[in-house]
C-alpha positions in Angstrom: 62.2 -85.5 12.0 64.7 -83.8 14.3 66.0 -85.2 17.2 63.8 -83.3 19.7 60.5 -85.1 17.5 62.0 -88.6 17.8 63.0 -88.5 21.4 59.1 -87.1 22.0 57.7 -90.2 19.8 60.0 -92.7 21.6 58.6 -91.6 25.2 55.3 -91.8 23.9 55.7 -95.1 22.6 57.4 -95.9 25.8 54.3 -94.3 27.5 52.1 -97.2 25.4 53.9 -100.2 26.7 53.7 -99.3 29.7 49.8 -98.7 29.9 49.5 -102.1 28.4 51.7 -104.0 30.9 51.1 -102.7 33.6 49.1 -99.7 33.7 48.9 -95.6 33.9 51.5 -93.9 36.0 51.0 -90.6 36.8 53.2 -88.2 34.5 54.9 -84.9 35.0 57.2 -83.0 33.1 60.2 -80.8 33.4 62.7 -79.1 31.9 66.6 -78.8 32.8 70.1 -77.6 31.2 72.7 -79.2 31.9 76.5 -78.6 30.4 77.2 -79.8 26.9 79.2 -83.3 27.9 75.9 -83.9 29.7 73.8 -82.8 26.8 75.8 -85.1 24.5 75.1 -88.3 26.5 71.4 -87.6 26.8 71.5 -86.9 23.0 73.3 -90.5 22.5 70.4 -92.0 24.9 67.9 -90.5 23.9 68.9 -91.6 20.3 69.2 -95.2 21.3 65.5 -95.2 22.8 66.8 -95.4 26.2 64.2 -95.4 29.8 65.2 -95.2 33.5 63.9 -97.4 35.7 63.9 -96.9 39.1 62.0 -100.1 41.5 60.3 -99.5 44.8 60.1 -103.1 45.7 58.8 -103.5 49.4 58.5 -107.1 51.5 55.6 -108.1 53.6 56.7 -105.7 56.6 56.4 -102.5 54.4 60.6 -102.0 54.1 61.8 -100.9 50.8 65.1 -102.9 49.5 67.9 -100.5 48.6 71.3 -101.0 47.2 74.2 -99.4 47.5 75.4 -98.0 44.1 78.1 -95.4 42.7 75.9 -92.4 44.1 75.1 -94.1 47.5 71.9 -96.1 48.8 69.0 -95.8 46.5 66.6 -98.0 45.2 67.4 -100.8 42.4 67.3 -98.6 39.2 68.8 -99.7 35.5 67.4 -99.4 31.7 65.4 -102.1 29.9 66.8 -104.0 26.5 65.3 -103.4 23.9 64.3 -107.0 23.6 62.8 -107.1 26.8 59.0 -107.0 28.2 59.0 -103.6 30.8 58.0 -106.3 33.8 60.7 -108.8 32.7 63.3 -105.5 32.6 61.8 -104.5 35.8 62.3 -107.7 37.6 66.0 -108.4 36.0 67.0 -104.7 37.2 66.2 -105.3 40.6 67.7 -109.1 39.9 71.0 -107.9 38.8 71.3 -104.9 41.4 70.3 -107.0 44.4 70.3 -111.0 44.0 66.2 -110.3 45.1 63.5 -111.6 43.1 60.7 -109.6 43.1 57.4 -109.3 41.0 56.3 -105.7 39.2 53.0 -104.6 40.5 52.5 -101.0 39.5 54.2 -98.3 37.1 53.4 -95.1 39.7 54.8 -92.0 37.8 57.0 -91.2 34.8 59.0 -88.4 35.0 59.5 -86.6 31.1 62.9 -84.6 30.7 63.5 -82.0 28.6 66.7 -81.5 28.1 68.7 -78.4 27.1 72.3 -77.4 26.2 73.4 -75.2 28.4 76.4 -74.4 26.6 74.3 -73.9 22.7 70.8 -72.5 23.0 70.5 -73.1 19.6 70.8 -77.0 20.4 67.1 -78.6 20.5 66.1 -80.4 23.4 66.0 -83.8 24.2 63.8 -85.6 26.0 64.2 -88.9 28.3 61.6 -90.6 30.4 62.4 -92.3 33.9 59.6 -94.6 35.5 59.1 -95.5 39.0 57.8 -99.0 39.4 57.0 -100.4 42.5 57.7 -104.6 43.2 56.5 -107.0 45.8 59.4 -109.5 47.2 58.9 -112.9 45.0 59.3 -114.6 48.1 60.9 -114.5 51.5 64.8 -114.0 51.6 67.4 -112.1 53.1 69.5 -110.1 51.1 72.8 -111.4 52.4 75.1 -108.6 50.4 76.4 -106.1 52.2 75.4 -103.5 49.6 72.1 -104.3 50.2 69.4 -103.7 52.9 65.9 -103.0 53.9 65.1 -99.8 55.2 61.8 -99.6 56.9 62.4 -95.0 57.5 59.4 -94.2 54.4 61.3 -90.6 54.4 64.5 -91.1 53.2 63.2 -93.6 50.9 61.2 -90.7 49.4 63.7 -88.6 49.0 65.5 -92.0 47.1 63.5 -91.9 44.1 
């Protein structure tokens, strides 16, 4: 089984768990190439059985919590261990990125990636899956970091995941 087979049996497998925990997202696909140094990571992590999760987690008002990351505000986003339920990963992303405890409520789409070589049209592609999640604030609580915030502007946020 080639690369481009295993990465399609991981997502699908992926695609499994995540119908049993927490139900169907919606899934599209696409197709991108991107330049070899690229290619080479998304070969590594696509290898390694690697997700992206990306958390819409929203408190009682409606505002979505965002961090501040390498790339600017987005919403908490991370990959699960391998060890780990997809809620408990969920939950521990948005732990980790924010100090914010939140509980999973929804998978809402699933992105699947193929990706291409640019640089080698001979490489095969490789495929990656990213899931949005949307989370409900555990309980009331400020985020007190200052690379944190609510942001209650449902356009930018959007435009976010």
């Amino acid at each position: 089984m080639n690369v481009s087979d295993r990465s399609r049996t991981r997502i699908k497998e992926w695609l499994e768990r995540i119908e049993s925990e927490v139900g169907s997202p919606t899934v599209t696909q696409t197709t991108f190439e991107v330049a070899e140094d690229s290619y080479r990571r998304a070969l590594d992590q696509a290898e390694e059985g690697h997700i992206d999760v990306q958390v819409v987690v929203r408190d009682g008002s409606g505002a979505v919590l965002l961090n501040e990351g390498d790339s600017g505000w987005g919403v908490p986003r991370g990959q699960p261990h391998a060890d780990e339920q997809l809620t408990e990963a969920t939950e521990r992303i948005v732990r980790d990125a924010t100090g914010v405890d939140c509980v999973v409520t929804d998978a809402t789409s699933a992105t699947i990636s193929g990706i291409r070589n640019a640089d080698d049209e001979t490489a095969p592609a490789v495929y990656r899956l990213g899931v949005v999640f949307t989370a409900e604030l555990a309980e009331a609580e400020a985020a007190t970091d200052e690379a944190v915030r609510w942001d209650t502007d449902p356009d930018p946020v959007a435009e976010l995941v």
